[in-house]
C-alpha positions as CSV (number, residue, x, y, z in Angstrom):
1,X,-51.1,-34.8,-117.4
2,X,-52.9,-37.9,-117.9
3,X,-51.8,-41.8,-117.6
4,X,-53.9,-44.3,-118.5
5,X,-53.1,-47.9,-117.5
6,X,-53.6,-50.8,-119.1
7,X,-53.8,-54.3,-118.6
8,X,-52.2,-57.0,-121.2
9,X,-53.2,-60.2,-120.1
10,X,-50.6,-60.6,-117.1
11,X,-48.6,-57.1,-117.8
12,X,-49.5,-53.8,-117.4
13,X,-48.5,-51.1,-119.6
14,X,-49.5,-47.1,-119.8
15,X,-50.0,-44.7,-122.3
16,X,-49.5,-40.7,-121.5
17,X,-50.7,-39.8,-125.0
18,X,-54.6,-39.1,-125.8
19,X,-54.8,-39.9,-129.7
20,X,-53.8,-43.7,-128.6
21,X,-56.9,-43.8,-126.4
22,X,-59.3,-45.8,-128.5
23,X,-61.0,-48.5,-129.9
24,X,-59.9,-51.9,-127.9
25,X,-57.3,-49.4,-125.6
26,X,-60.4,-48.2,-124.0
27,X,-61.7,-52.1,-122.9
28,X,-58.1,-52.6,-121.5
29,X,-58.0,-49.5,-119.8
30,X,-57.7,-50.3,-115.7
31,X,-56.6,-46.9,-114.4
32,X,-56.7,-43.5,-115.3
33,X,-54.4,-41.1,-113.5
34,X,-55.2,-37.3,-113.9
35,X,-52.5,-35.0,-112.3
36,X,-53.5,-31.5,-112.9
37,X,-55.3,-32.2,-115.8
38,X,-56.0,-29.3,-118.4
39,X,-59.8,-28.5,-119.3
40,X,-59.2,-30.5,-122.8
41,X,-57.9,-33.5,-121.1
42,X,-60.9,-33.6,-118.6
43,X,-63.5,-33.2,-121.6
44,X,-61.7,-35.9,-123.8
45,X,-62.2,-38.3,-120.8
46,X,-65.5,-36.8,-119.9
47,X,-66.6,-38.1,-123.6
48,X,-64.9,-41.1,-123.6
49,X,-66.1,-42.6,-120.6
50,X,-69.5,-40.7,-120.2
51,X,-69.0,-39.3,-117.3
52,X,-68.9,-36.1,-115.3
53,X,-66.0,-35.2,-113.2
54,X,-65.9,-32.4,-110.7
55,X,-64.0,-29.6,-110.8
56,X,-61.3,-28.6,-108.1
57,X,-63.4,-26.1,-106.6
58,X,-66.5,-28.3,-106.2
59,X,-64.3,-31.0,-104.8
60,X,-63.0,-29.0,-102.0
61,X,-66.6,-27.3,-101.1
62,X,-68.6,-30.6,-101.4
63,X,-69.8,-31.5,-97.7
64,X,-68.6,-34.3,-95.3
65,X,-71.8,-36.1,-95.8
66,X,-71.3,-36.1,-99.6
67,X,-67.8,-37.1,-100.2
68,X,-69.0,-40.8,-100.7
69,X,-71.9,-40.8,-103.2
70,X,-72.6,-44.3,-105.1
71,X,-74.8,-45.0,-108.6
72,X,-76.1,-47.6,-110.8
73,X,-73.3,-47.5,-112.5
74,X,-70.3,-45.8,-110.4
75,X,-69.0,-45.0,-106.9
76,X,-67.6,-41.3,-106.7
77,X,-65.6,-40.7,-103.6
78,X,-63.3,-37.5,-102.6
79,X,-60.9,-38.5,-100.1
80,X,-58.2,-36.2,-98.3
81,X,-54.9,-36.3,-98.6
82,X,-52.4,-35.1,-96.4
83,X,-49.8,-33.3,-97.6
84,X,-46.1,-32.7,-95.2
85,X,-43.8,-31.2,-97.9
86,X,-43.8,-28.0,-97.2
87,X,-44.0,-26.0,-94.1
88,X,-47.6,-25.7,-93.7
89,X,-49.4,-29.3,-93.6
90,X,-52.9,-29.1,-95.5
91,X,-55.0,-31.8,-96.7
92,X,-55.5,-31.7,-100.3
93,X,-58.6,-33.7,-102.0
94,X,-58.3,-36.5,-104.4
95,X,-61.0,-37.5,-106.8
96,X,-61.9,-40.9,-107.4
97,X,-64.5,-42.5,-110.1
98,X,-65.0,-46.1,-110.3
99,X,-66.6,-46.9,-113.5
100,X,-67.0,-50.8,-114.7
101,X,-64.3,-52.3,-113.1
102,X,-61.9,-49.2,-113.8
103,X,-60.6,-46.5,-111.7
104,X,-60.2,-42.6,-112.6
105,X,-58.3,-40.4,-110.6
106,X,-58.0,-36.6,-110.3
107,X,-55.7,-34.4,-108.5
108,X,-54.0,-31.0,-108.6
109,X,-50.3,-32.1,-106.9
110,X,-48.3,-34.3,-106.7
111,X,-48.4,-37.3,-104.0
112,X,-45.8,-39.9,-102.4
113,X,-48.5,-41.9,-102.2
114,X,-49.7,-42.7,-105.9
115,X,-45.4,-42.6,-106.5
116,X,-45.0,-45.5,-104.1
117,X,-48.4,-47.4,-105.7
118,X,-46.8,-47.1,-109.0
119,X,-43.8,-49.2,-108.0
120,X,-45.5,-51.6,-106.5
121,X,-48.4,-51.8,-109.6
122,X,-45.6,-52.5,-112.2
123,X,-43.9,-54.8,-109.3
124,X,-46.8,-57.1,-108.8
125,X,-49.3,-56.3,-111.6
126,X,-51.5,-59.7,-110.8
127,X,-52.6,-58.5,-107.8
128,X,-54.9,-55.5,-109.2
129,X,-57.3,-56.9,-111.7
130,X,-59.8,-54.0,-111.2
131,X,-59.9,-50.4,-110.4
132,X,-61.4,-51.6,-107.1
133,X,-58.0,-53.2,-106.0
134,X,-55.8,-50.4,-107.2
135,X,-58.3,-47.9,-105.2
136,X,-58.0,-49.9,-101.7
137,X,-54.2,-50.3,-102.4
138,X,-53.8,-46.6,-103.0
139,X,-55.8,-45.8,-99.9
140,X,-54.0,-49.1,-98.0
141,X,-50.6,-47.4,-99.0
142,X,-51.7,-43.6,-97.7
143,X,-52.9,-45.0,-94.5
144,X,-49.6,-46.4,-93.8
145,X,-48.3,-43.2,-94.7
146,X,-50.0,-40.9,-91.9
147,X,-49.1,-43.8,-89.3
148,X,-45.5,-43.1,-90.4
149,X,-46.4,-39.5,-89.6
150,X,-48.2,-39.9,-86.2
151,X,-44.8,-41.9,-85.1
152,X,-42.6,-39.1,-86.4
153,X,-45.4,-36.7,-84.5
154,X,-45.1,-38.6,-81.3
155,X,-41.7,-38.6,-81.2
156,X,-41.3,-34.3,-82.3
157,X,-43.8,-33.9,-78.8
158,X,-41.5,-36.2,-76.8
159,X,-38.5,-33.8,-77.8
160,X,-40.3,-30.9,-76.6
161,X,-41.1,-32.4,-73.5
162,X,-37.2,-33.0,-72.8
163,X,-36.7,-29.4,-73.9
164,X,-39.2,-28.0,-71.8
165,X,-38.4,-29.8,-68.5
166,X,-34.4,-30.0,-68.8
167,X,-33.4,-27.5,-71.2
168,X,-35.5,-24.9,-71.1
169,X,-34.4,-21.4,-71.4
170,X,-35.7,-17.9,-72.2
171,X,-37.8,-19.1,-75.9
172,X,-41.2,-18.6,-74.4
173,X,-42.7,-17.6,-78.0
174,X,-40.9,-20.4,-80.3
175,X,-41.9,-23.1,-77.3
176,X,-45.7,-21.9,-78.2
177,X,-44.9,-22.0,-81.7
178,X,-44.0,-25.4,-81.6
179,X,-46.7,-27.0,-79.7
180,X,-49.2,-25.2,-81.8
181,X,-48.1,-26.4,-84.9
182,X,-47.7,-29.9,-83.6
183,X,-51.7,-29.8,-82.4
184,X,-52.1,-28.1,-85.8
185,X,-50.7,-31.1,-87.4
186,X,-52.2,-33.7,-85.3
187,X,-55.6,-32.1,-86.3
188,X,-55.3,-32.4,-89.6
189,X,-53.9,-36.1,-89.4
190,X,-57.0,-36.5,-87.7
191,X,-59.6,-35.1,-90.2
192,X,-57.7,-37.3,-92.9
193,X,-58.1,-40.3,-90.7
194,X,-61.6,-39.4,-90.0
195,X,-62.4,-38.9,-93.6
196,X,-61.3,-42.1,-94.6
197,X,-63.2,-44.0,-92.0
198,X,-66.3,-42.5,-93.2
199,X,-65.5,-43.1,-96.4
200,X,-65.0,-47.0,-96.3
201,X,-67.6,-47.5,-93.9
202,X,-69.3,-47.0,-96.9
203,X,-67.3,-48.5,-99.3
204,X,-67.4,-51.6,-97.1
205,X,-71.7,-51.6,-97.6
206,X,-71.3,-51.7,-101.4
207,X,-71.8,-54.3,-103.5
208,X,-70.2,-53.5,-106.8
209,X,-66.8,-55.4,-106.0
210,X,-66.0,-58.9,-105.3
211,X,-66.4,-60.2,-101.8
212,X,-62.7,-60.7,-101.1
213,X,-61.5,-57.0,-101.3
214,X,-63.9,-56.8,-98.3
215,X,-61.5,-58.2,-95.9
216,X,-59.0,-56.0,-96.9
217,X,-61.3,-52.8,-95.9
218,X,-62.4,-54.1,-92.8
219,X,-58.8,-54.4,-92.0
220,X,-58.3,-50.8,-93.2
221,X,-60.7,-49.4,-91.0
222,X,-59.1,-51.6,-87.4
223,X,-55.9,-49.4,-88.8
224,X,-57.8,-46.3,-88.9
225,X,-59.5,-46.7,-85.7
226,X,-56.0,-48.0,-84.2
227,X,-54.5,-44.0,-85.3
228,X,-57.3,-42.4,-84.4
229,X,-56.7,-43.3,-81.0
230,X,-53.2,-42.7,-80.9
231,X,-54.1,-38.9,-82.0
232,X,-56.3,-38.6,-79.0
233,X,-53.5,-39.7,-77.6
234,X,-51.1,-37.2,-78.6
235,X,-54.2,-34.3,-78.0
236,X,-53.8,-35.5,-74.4
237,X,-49.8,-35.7,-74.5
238,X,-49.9,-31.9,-76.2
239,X,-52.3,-30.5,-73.7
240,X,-50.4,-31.9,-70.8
241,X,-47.4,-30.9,-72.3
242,X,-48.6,-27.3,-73.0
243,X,-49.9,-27.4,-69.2
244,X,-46.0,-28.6,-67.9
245,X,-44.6,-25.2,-70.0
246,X,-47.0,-23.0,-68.5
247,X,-46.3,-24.3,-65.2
248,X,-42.5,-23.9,-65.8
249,X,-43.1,-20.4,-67.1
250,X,-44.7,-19.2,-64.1
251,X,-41.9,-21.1,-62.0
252,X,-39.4,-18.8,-63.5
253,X,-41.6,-15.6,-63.4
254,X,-42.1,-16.2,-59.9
255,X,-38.3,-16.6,-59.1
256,X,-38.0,-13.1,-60.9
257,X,-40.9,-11.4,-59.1
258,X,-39.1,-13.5,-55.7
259,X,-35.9,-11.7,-56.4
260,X,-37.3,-8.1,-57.0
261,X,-38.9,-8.6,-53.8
262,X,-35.8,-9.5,-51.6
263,X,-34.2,-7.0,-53.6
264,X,-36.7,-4.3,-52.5
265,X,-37.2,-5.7,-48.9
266,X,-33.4,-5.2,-48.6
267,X,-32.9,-1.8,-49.8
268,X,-36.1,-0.6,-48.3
269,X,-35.2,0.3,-44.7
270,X,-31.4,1.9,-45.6
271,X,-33.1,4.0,-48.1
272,X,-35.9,4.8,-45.3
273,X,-32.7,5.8,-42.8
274,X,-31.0,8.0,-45.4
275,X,-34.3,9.7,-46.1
276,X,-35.0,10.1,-42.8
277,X,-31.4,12.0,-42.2
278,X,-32.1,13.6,-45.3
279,X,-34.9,16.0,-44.3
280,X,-34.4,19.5,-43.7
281,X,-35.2,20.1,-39.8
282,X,-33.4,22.4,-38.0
283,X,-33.9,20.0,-35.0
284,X,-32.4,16.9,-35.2
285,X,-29.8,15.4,-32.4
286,X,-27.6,13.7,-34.6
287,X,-27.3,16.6,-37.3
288,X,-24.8,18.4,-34.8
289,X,-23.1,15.2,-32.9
290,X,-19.4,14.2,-34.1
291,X,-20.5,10.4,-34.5
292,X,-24.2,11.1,-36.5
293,X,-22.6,10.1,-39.6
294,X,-21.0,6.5,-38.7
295,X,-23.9,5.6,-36.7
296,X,-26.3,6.3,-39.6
297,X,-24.0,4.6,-41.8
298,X,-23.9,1.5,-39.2
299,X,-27.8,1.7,-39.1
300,X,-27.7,1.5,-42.8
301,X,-26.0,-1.7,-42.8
302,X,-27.4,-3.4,-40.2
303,X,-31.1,-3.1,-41.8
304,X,-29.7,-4.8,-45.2
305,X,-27.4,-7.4,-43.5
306,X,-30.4,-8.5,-41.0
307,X,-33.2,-9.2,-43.7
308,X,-30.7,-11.5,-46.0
309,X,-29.8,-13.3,-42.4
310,X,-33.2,-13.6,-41.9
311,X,-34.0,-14.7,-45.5
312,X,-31.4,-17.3,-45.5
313,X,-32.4,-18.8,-42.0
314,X,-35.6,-19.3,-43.4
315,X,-34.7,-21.2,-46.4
316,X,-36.2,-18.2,-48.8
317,X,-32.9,-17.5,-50.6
């Protein structure tokens, strides 16, 4: 699907139709947006624009160093994108092309971000007047987005904390679970965050776009460097927290292991006396005496009661 923005005058208007994309259309044209384009779409604005666009595969293999890569004439950048919707957070790439003052998008899902851009674009249309605006605005817009999900992040570890340390009970592997997938999640926050950084540090060097827009990057990147610090942050609150649940796991193996050992330290000598009376010797003085049983019974007793007393004077139980 493809929308192609356009600016009349004051107004902004779009088309979703590729037979109306000609002539004058194409010198009004501000912002193409390309969500999961099909191969005819891509070649129609390949043609019409004279340029080259990458293709999903090539976008996700390209390196780190090469994500940013600026021409006479353009500025290609891949950016990532994180995605929360579903149950397993991933970063997805976004292409973007600025061409002569226009900006071409392509991606292959569907984003909150460029849904909240597109209210705001038809809201206040006089504030992009090049592709270079709508691309820092988009980017602006995501930014805010992943701080929204470090603070949501921050506060799923500090209700695992209070789980852990007040009401913790036997869920040793869904404890695990949960403190993986938040470091999980945290990491990839972290490669977007990283990503972008790099990305308008170089931006910030170009000279392709009017002076002012510059402010407004160099107050992106204090943003960025403000969250990447809060996900070290978070690392640290993750690894001490994973450190407080191993600490509280051994606590209550040790009490196990504690009891099994009163447990056999108690039993130990009445079952030594009974195996002791148990043997088959034909001499034994209490085998034939009338009290033998009672007193072995009583000795019985005496070597269970005494190690509990003695437990309990110690402070051990």
């Amino acid at each position: 699907m493809i929308k192609c923005y356009i600016r009349n005058e004051n107004a902004i208007a779009f088309i979703d139709t590729m037979s109306e994309l000609d002539g004058d259309v194409i010198e009004k044209v501000i912002w193409i947006d390309m969500l999961m384009p099909t191969y005819d779409e891509i070649v129609f604005i390949e043609n019409t624009f004279n340029i080259k666009f990458p293709t999903k595969q090539e976008t996700e293999e390209i390196e780190i160093s090469s994500r940013y890569w600026e021409e006479n004439d353009r500025i290609e950048i891949n950016s990532y994108f994180l995605v929360t919707a579903d149950r397993n957070p991933h970063n997805e790439t976004v292409s973007f092309i600025l061409h002569e003052n226009k900006l071409i998008s392509i991606r292959y899902t569907s984003l909150y971000t460029f849904d909240e851009f597109n209210r705001k674009f038809f809201a206040t249309p006089k504030q992009f007047e090049t592709g270079y605006d709508i691309f820092c605005q988009i980017l602006d817009i995501r930014i805010d987005a992943d701080a929204d999900i470090i603070e949501k992040l921050s506060k799923d570890i500090t209700r695992v904390r209070k789980h852990v340390l007040t009401d913790y009970t036997n869920e040793d592997e869904e404890i695990l679970e949960r403190i993986s997938a938040l470091e999980d999640l945290n990491m990839q926050i972290r490669e977007n965050l990283n990503d972008k950084q790099r990305i308008l540090s170089a931006f910030l060097k170009s000279t392709k776009y009017k002076h002012a827009l510059k402010h407004d990057v160099t107050v992106m990147l204090k943003d960025i460097k403000s969250l990447i610090d809060y996900t070290d942050f978070n690392f640290e609150r993750l690894d001490y927290l994973q450190n407080i649940f191993v600490g509280v796991l051994s606590i209550e193996q040790n009490k196990v292991i504690k009891m099994f050992t009163i447990v056999n330290v108690i039993f130990l000598p009445p079952t030594l006396i009974a195996s002791i009376y148990g043997m088959n010797f034909q001499i034994m003085p209490e085998l034939n005496w009338h009290y033998g049983y009672l007193l072995s019974i009583f000795m019985m007793i005496c070597s269970s009661v005494l190690p509990i007393y003695v437990f309990k004077r110690k402070g051990w139980v």
